[in-house]
PDB file of N, CA, C and O in Angstrom:
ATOM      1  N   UNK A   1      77.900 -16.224   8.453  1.00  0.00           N
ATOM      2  CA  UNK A   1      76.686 -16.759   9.011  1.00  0.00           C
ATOM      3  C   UNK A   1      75.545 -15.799   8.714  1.00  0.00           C
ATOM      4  O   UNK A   1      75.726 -14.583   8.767  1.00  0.00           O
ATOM      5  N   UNK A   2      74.217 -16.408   8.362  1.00  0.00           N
ATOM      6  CA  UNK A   2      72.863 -15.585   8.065  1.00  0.00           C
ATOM      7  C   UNK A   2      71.770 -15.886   8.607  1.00  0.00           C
ATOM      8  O   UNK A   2      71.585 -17.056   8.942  1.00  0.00           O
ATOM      9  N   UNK A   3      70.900 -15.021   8.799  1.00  0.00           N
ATOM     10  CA  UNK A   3      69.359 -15.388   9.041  1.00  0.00           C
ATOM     11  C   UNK A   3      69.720 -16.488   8.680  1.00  0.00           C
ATOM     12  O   UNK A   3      70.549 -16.835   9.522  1.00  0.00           O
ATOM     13  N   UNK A   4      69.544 -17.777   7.454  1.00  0.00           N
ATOM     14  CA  UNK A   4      69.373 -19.055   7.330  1.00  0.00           C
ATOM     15  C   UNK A   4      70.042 -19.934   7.592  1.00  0.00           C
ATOM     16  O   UNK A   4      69.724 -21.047   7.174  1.00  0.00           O
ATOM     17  N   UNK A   5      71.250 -19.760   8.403  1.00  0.00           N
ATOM     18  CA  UNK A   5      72.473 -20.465   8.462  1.00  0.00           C
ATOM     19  C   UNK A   5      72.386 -21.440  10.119  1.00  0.00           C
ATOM     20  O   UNK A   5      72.927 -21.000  11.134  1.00  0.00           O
ATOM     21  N   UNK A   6      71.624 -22.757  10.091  1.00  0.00           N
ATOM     22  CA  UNK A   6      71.484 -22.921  11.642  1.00  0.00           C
ATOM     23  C   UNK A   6      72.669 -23.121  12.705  1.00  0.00           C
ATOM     24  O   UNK A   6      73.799 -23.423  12.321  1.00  0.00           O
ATOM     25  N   UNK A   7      72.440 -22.986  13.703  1.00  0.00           N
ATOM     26  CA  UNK A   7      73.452 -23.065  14.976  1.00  0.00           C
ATOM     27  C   UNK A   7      73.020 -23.927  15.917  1.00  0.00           C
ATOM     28  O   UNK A   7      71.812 -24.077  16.099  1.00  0.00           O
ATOM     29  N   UNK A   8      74.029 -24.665  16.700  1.00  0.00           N
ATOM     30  CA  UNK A   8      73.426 -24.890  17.539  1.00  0.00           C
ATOM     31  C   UNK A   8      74.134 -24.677  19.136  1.00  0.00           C
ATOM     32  O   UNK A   8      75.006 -25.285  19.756  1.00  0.00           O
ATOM     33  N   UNK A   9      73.286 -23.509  19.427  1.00  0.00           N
ATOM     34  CA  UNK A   9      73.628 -22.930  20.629  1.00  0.00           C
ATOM     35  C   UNK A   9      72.337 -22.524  21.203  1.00  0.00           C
ATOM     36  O   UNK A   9      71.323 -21.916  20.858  1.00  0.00           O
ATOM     37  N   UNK A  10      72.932 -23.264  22.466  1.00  0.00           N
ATOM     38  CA  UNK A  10      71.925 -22.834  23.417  1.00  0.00           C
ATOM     39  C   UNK A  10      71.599 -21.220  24.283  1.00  0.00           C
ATOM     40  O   UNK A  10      72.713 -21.072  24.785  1.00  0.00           O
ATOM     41  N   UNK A  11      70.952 -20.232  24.647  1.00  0.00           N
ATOM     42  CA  UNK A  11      70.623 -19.199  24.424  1.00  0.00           C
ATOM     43  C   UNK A  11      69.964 -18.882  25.571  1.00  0.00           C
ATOM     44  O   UNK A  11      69.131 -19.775  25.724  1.00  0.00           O
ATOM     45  N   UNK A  12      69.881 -18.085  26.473  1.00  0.00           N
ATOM     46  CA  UNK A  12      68.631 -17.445  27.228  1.00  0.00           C
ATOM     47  C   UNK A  12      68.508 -16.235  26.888  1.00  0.00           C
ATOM     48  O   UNK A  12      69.562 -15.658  26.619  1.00  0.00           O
ATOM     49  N   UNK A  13      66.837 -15.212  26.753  1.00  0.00           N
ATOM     50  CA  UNK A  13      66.887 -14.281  26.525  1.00  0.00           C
ATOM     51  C   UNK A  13      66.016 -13.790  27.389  1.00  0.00           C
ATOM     52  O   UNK A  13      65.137 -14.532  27.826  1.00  0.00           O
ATOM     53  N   UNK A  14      66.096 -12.521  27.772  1.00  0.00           N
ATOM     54  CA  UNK A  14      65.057 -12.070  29.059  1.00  0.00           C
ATOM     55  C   UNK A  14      64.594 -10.607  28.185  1.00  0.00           C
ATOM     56  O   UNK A  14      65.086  -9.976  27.249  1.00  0.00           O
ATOM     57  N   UNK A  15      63.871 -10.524  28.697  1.00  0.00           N
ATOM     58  CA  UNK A  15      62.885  -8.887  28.428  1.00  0.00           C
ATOM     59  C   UNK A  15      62.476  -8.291  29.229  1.00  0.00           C
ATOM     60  O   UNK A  15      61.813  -8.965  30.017  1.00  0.00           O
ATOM     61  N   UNK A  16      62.576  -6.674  29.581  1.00  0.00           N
ATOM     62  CA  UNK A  16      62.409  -6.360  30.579  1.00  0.00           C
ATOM     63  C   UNK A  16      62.537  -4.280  30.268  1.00  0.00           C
ATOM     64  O   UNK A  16      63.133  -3.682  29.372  1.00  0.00           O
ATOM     65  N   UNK A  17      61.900  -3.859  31.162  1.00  0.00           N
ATOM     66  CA  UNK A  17      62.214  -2.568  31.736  1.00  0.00           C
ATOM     67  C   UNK A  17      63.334  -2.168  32.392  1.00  0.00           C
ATOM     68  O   UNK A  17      63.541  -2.564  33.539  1.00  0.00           O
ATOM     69  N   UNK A  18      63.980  -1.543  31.911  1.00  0.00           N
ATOM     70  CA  UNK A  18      65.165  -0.918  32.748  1.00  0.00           C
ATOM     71  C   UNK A  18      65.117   0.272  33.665  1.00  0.00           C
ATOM     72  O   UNK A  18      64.441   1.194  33.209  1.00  0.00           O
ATOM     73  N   UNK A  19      65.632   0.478  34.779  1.00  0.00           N
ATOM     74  CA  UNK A  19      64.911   1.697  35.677  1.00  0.00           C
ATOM     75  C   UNK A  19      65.204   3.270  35.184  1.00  0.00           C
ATOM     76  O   UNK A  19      65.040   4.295  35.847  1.00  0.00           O
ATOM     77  N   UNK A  20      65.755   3.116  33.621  1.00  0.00           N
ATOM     78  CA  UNK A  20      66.381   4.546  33.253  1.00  0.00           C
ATOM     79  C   UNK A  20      64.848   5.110  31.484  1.00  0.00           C
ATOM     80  O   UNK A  20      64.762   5.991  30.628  1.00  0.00           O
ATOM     81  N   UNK A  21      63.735   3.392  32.098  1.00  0.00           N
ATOM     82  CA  UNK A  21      62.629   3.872  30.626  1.00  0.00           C
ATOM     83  C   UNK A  21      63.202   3.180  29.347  1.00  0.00           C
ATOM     84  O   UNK A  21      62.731   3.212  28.210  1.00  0.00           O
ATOM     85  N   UNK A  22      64.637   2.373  29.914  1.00  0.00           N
ATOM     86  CA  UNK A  22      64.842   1.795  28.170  1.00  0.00           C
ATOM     87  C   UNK A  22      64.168   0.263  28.451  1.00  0.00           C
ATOM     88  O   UNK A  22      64.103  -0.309  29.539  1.00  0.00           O
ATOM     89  N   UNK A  23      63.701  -0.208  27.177  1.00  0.00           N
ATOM     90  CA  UNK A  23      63.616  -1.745  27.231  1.00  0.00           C
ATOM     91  C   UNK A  23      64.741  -2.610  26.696  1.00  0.00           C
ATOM     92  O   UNK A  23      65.264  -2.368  25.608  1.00  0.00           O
ATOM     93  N   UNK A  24      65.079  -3.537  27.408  1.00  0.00           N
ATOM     94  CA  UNK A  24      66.201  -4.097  27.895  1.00  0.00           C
ATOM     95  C   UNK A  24      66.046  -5.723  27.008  1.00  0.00           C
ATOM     96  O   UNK A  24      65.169  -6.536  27.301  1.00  0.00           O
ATOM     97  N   UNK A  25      67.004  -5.934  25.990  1.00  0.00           N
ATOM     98  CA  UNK A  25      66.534  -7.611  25.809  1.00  0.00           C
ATOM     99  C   UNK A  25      68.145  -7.556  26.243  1.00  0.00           C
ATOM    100  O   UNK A  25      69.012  -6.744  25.921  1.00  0.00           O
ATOM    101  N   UNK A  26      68.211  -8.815  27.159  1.00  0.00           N
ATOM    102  CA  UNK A  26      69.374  -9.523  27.014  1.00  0.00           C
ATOM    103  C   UNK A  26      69.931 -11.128  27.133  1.00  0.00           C
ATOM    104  O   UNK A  26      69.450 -12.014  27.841  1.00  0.00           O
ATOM    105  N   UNK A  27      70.918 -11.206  26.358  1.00  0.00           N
ATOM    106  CA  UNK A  27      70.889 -12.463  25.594  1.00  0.00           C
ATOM    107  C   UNK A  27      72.143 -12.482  26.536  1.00  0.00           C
ATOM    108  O   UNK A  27      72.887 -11.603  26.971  1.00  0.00           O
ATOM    109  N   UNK A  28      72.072 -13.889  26.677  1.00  0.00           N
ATOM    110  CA  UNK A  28      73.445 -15.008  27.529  1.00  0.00           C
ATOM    111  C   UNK A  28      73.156 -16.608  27.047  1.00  0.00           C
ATOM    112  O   UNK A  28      72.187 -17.365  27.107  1.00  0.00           O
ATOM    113  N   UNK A  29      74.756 -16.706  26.457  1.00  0.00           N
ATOM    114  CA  UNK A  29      74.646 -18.147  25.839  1.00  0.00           C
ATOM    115  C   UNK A  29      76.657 -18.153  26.090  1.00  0.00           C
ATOM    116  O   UNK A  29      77.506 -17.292  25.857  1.00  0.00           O
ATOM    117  N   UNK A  30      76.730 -19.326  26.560  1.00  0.00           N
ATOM    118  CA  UNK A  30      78.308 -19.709  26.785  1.00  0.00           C
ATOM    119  C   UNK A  30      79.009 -18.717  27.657  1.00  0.00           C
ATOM    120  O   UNK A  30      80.166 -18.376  27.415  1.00  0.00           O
ATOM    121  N   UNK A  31      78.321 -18.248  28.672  1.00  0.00           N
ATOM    122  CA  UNK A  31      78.672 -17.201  29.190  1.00  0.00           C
ATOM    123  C   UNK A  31      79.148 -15.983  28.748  1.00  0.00           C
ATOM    124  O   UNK A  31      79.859 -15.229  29.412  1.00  0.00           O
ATOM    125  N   UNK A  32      78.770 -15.802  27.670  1.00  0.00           N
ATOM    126  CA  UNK A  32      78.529 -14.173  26.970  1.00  0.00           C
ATOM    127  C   UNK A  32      77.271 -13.581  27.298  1.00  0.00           C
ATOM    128  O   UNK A  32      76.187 -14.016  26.911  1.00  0.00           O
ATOM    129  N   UNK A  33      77.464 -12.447  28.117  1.00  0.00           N
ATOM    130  CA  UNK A  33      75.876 -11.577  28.318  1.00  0.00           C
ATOM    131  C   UNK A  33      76.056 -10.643  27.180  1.00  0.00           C
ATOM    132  O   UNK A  33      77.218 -10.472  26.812  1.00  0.00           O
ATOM    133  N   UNK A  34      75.199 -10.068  26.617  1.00  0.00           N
ATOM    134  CA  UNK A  34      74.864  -9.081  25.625  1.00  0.00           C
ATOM    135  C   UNK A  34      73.316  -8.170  25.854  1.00  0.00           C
ATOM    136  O   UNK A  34      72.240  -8.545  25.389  1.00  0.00           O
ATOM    137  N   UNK A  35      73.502  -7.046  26.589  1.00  0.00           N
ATOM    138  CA  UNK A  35      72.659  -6.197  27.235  1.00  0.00           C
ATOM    139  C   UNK A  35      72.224  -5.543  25.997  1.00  0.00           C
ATOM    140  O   UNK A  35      73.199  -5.056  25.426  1.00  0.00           O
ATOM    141  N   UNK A  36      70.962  -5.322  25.277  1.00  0.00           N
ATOM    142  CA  UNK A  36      70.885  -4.441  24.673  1.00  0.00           C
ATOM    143  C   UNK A  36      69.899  -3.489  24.777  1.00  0.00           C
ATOM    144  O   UNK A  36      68.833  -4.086  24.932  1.00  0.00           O
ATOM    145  N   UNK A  37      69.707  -2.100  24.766  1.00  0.00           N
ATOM    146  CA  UNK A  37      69.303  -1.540  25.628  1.00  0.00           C
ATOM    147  C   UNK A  37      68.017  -0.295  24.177  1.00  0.00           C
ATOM    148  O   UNK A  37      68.484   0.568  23.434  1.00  0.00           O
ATOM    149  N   UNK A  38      67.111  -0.532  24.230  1.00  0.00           N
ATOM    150  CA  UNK A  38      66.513   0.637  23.218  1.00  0.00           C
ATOM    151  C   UNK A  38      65.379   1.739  23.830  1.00  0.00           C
ATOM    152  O   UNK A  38      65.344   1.958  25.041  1.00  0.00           O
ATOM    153  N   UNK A  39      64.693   2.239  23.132  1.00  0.00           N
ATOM    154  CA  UNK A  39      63.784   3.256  23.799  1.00  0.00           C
ATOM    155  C   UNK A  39      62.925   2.780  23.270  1.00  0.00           C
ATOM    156  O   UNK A  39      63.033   2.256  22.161  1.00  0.00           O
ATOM    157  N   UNK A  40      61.614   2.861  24.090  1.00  0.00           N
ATOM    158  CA  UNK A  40      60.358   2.390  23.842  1.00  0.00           C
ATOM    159  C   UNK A  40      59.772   2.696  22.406  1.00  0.00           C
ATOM    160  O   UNK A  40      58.893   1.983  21.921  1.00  0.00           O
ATOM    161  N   UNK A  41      60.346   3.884  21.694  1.00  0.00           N
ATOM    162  CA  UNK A  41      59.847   3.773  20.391  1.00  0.00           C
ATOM    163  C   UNK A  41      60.189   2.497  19.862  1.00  0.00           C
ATOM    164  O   UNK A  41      59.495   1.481  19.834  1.00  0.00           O
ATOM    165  N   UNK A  42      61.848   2.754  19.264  1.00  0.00           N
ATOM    166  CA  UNK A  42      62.833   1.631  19.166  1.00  0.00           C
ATOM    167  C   UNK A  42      62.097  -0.055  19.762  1.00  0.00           C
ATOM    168  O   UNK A  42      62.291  -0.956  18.946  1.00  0.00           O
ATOM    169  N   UNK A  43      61.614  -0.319  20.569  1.00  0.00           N
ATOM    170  CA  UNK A  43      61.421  -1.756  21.320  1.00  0.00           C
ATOM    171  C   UNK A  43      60.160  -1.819  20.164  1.00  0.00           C
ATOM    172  O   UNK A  43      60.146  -2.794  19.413  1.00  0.00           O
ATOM    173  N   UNK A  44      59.052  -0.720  20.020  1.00  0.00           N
ATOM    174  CA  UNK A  44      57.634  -1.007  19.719  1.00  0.00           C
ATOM    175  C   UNK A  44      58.166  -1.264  17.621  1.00  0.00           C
ATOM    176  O   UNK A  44      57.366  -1.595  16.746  1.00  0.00           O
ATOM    177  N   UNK A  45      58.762  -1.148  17.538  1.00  0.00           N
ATOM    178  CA  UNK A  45      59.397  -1.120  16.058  1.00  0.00           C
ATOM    179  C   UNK A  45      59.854  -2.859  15.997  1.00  0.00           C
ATOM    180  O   UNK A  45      59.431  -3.692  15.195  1.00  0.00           O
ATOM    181  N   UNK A  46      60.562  -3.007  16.796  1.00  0.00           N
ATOM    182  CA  UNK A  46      61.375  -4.657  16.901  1.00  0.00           C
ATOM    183  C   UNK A  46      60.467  -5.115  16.934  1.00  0.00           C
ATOM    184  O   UNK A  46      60.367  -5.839  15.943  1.00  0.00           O
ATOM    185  N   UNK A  47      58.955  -5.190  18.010  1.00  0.00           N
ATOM    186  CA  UNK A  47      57.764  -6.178  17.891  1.00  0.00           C
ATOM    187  C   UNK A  47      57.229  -6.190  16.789  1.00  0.00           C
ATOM    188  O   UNK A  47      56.901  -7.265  16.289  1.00  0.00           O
ATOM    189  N   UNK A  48      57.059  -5.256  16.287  1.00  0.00           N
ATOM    190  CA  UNK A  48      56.171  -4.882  14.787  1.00  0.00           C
ATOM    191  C   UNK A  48      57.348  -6.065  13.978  1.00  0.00           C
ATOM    192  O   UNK A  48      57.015  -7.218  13.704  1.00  0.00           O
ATOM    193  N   UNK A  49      58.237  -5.695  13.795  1.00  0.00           N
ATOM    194  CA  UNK A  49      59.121  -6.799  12.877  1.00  0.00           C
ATOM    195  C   UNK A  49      58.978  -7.998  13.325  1.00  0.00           C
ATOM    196  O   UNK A  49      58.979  -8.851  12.438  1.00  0.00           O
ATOM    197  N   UNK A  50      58.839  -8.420  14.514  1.00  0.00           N
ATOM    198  CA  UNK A  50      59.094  -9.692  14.760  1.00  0.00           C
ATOM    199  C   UNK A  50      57.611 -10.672  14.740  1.00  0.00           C
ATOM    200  O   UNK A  50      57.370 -11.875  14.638  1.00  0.00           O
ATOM    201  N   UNK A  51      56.838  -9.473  14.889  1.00  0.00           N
ATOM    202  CA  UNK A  51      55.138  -9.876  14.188  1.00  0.00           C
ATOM    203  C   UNK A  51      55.307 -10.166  12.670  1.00  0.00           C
ATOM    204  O   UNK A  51      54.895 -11.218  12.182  1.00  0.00           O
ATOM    205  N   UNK A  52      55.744  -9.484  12.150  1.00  0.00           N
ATOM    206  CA  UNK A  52      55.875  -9.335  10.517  1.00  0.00           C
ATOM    207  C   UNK A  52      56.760 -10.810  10.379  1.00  0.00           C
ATOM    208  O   UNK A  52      56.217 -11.648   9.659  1.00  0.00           O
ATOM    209  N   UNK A  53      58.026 -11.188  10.982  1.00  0.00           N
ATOM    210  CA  UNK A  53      58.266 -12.298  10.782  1.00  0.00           C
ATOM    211  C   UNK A  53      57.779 -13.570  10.436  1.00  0.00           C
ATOM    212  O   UNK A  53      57.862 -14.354   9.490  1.00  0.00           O
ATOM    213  N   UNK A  54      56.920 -13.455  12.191  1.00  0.00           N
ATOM    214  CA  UNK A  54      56.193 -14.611  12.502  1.00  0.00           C
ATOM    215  C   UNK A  54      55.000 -15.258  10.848  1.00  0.00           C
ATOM    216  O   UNK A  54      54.898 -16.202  10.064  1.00  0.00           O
ATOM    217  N   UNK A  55      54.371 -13.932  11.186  1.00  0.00           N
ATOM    218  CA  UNK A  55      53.503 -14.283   9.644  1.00  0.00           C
ATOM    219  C   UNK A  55      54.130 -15.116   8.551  1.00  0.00           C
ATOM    220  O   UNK A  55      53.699 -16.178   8.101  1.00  0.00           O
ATOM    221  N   UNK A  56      55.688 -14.175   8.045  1.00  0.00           N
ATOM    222  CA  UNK A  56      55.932 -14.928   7.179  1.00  0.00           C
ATOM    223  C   UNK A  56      56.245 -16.383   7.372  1.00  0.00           C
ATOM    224  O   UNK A  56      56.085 -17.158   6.429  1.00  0.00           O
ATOM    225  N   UNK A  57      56.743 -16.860   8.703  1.00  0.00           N
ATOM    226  CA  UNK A  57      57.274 -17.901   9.016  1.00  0.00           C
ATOM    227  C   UNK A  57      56.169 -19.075   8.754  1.00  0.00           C
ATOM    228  O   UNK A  57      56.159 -20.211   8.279  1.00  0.00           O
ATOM    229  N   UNK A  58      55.201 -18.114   9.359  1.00  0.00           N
ATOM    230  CA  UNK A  58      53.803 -19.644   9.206  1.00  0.00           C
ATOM    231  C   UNK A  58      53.808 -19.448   7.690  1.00  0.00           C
ATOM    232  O   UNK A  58      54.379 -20.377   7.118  1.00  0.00           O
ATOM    233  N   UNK A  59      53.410 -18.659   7.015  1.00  0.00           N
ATOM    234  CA  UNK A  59      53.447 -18.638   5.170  1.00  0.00           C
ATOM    235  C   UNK A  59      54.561 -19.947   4.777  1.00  0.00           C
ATOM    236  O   UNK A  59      54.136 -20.743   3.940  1.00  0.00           O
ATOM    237  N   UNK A  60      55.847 -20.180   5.298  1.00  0.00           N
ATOM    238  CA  UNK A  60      56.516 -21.043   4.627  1.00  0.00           C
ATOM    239  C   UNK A  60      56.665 -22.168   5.528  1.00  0.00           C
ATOM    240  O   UNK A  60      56.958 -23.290   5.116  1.00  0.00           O
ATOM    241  N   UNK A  61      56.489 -21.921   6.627  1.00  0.00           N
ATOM    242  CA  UNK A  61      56.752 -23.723   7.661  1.00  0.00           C
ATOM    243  C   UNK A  61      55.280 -24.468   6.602  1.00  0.00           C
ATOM    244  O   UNK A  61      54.459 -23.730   6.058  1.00  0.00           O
ATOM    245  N   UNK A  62      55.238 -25.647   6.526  1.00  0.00           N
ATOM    246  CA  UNK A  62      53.619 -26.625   6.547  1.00  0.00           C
ATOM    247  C   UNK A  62      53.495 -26.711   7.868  1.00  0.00           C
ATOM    248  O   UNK A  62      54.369 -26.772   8.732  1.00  0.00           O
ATOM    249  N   UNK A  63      52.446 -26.710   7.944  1.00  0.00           N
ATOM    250  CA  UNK A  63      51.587 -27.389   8.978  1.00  0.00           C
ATOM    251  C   UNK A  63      51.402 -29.102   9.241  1.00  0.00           C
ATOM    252  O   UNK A  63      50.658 -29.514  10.131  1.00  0.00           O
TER     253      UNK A  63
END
């Protein structure tokens, strides 16, 4: 399975502060939780990518 490969599963994801300074995404789908836990450098790096995504995404969806 890849980035392009679709699924269909349903997903919740939360974002958040953790009380130890890490930022916290965690994902639960079929009753699997998956805590993942980074440091604020680390978190400010994932947005930057996921900005960088987005761009490309509008570049290839049409409008």
């Amino acid at each position: 399975m890849g980035i392009n490969s679709e699924r269909d599963i349903e997903a919740n994801m939360q974002i958040g502060p953790t009380d130890q300074g890490m930022v916290r995404l965690f994902i639960e789908a079929d009753g699997v939780e998956i805590p993942m836990d980074f440091d604020p450098d680390e978190a400010d790096e994932i947005a930057e990518e996921i900005r960088a995504a987005a761009i490309a995404a509008r570049a290839v969806k049409p409008r």
